[in-house]
C-alpha positions in Angstrom: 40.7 -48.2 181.3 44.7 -47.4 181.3 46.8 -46.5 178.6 48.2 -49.5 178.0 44.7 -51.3 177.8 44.1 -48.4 175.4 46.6 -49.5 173.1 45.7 -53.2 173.2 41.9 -52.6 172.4 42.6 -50.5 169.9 45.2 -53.3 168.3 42.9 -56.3 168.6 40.0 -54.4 167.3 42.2 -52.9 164.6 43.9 -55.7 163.1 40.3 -58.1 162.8 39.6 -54.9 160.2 42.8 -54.9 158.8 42.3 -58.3 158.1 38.6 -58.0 156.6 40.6 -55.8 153.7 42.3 -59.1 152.1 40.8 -61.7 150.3 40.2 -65.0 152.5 41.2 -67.4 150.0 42.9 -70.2 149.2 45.5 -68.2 147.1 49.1 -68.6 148.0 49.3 -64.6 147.1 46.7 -63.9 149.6 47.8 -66.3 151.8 50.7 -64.4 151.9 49.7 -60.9 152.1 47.5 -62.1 155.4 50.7 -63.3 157.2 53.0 -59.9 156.0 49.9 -57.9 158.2 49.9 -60.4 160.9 53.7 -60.8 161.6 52.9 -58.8 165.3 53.1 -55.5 164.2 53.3 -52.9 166.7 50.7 -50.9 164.7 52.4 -47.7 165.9 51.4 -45.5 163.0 48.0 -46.6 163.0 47.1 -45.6 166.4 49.6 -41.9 166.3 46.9 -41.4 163.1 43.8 -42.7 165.7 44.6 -40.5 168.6 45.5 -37.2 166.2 42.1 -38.0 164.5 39.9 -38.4 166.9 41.6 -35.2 169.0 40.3 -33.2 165.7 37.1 -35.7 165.6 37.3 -37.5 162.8 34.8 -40.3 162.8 36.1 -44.2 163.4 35.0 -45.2 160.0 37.0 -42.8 158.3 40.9 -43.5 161.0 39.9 -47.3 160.3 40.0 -46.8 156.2 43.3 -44.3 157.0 45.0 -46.4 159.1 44.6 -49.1 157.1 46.2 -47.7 154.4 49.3 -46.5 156.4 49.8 -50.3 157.6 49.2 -51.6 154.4 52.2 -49.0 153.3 54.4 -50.2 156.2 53.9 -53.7 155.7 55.0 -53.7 152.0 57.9 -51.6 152.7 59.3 -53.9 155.4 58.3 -57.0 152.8 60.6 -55.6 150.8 63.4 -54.5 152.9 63.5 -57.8 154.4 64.3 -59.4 151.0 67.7 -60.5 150.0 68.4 -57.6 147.4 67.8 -55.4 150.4 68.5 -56.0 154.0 68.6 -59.9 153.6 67.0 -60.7 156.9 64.8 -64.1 158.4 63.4 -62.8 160.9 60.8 -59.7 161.8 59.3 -59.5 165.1 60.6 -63.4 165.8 58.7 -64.8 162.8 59.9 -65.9 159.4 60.2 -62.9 157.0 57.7 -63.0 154.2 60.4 -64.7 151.5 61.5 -67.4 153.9 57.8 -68.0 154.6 56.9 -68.1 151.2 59.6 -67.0 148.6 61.5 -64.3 146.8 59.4 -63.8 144.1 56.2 -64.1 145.9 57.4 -61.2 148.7 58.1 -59.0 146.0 54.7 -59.7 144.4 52.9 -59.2 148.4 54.3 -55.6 148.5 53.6 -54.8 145.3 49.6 -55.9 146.4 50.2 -54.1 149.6 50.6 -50.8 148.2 48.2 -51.1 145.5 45.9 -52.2 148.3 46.5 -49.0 150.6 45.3 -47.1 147.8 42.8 -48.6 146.7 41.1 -48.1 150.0 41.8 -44.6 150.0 40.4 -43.4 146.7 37.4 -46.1 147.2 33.7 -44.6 148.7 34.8 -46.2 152.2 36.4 -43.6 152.8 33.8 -40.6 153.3 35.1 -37.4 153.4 35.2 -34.6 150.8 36.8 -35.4 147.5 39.0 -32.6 147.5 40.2 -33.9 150.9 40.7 -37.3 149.5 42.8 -36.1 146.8 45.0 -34.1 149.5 45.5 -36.9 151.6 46.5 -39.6 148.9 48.7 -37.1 147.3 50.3 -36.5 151.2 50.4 -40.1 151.3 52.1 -40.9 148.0 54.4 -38.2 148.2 55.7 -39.4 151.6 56.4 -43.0 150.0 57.9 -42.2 147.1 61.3 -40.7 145.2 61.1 -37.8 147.2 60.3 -39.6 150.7 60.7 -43.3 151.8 62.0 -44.9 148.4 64.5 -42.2 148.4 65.7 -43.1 151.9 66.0 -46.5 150.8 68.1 -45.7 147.9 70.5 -43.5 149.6 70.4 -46.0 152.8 71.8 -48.6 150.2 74.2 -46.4 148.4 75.7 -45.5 152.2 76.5 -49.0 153.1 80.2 -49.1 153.8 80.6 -45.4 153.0 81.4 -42.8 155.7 78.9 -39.9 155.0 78.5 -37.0 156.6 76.1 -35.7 159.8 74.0 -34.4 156.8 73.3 -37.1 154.5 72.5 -39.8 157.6 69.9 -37.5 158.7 68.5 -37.2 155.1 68.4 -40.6 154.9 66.4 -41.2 157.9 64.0 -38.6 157.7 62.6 -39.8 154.3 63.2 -43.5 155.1 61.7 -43.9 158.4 60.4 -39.7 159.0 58.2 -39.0 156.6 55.7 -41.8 157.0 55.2 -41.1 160.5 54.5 -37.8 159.6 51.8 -38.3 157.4 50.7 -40.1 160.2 50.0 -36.7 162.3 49.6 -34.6 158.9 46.6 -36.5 157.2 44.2 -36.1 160.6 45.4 -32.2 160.2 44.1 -32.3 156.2 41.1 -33.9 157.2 39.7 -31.7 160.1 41.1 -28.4 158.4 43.4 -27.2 161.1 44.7 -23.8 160.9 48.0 -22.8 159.4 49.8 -22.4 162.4 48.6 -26.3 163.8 49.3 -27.9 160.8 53.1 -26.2 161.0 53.6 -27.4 164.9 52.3 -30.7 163.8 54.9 -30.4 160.5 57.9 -30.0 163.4 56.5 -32.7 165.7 56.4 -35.1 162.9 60.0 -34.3 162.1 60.7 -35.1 165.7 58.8 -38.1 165.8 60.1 -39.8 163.1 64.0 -38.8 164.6 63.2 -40.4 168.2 61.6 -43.6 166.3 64.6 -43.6 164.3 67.3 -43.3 166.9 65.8 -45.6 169.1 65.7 -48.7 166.3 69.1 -47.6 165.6 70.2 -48.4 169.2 68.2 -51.1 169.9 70.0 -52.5 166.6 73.6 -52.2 168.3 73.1 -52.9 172.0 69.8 -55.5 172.0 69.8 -58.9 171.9 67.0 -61.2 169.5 64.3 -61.8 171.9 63.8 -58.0 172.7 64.4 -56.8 169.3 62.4 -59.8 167.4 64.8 -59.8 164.4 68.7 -60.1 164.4 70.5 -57.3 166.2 73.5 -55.9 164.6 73.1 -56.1 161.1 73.4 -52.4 160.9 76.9 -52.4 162.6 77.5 -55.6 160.1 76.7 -54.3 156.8 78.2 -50.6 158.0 75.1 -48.8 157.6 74.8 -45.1 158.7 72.8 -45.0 161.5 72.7 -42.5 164.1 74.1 -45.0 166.5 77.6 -45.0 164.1 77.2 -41.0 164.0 76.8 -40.3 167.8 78.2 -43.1 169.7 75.6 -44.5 172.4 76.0 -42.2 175.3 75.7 -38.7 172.7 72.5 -40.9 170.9 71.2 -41.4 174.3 71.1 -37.3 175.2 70.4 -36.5 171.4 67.4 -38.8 172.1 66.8 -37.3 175.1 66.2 -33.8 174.2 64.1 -35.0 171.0 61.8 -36.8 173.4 61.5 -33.0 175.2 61.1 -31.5 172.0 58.1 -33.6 171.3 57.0 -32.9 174.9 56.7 -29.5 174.6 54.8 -29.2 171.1 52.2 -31.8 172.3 51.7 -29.8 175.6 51.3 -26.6 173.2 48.8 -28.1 171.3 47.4 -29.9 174.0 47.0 -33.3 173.0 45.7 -36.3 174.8 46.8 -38.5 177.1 46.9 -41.1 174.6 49.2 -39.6 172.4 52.3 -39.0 175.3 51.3 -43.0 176.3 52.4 -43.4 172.8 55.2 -41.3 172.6 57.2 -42.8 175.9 56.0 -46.3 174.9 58.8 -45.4 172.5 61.0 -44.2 174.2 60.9 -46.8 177.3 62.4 -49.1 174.6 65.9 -48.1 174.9 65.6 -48.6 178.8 
């Protein structure tokens, strides 16, 4: 089986358990929360956390349970940043966005359930692994999300609008926003298995790396693609004067900044010798912005 066939097993097989984790009801809330984890996500994060965990042997179970709970995250927060308060948009990945498909206050309620959800699953007996390892991951995991990680990149994302700021504070904002979530992605599977210090730091820097190419890449796809590649509405960033990387660099310095991330990612996944799958993942990516 190819990569690519990989990728699409794992997401069809995936998303049916996904799916088990809400409520089949007639309830307009569940209802709801079903199409905010359907809306065609790319199911990126849960498959970087599948292919790090397996590489250290974690057991299916236990990555469905994980991954779970990092979708369930990444669902509410793009709930949210969809919503008028926020980003304002209609569309995510060519579908109505959650409060034009329902409403505002009904959205706001579906992430709310979303992240209660995520850890729910991870502090419930599905997940079997050793307590103290529990607590470890759900403290990585909350610690990534919050006012030190992805609501913090939020904040400052909103504060920026229409603001200049420096080199400094755009990268700040996009590593906790967008960086830190994708690095629990690689960290948790490290927690889980034990690696050794000096693992766990390479997989700390490849993380960081990660979460950079994932972020320059939306942040060029934002300002040069068009709605049917991008499956929401291009150039709100460049509307709403947003700092993204794309205003910092320009598109041919993004392109070679994003160039050398991609090598530095590379080289620490041929240091630690990680599968196939994982580089699969890494230049599906990257091929975006070509």
């Amino acid at each position: 089986m190819n990569q690519n066939k990989k990728f699409l097993t794992f997401k069809s097989e995936f998303n049916k358990f996904l799916s088990l984790q809400i409520p089949d009801s007639n309830e307009i809330c569940h209802q709801a929360i079903k199409y905010a984890i359907s809306n065609g996500g790319k199911r990126i994060r849960a498959y970087l956390l599948f292919i790090l965990g397996k590489h250290f042997g974690i057991s299916k179970n236990n990555l469905n349970i994980l991954g779970a709970s990092v979708e369930l995250i990444h669902a509410y927060s793009l709930v949210h940043d969809d919503l008028p308060c926020m980003d304002d948009d209609v569309l995510r990945r060519g579908k109505l966005t959650c409060h034009k498909k329902y409403n505002e206050a009904q959205a706001l309620l579906v992430g709310d359930a979303l992240q209660s959800l995520s850890f729910e699953l991870l502090s419930s007996n599905k997940l079997k692994i050793d307590p103290k390892l529990k607590i470890e991951c759900i403290n990585l995991l909350a610690s990534s999300i919050g006012a030190q990680g992805m609501v913090l990149g939020q904040s400052l994302d909103m504060i920026y609008e229409n603001k200049k700021p420096t080199k400094k504070i755009i990268e700040k904002i996009h590593k906790k926003k967008t960086g830190m979530l994708i690095s629990a992605c690689i960290l948790i599977p490290s927690v889980i298995s034990q690696q050794t210090n000096s693992i766990h730091k390479n997989l700390i820097i490849l993380g960081e790396n990660l979460g950079l190419l994932y972020q320059m890449v939306d942040d060029y796809l934002d300002a040069i693609s068009d709605v049917e590649k991008l499956g929401k509405n291009p150039g709100k960033d460049f509307q709403r004067k947003k700092a993204t990387y794309f205003s910092l660099y320009g598109k041919e310095k993004l392109l070679n900044v994003i160039d050398t991330t991609k090598d530095e990612i590379d080289k620490i996944s041929l240091k630690l010798k990680l599968p196939n799958e994982f580089n699969f993942l890494i230049n599906s990516v990257y091929d975006r912005i070509k």
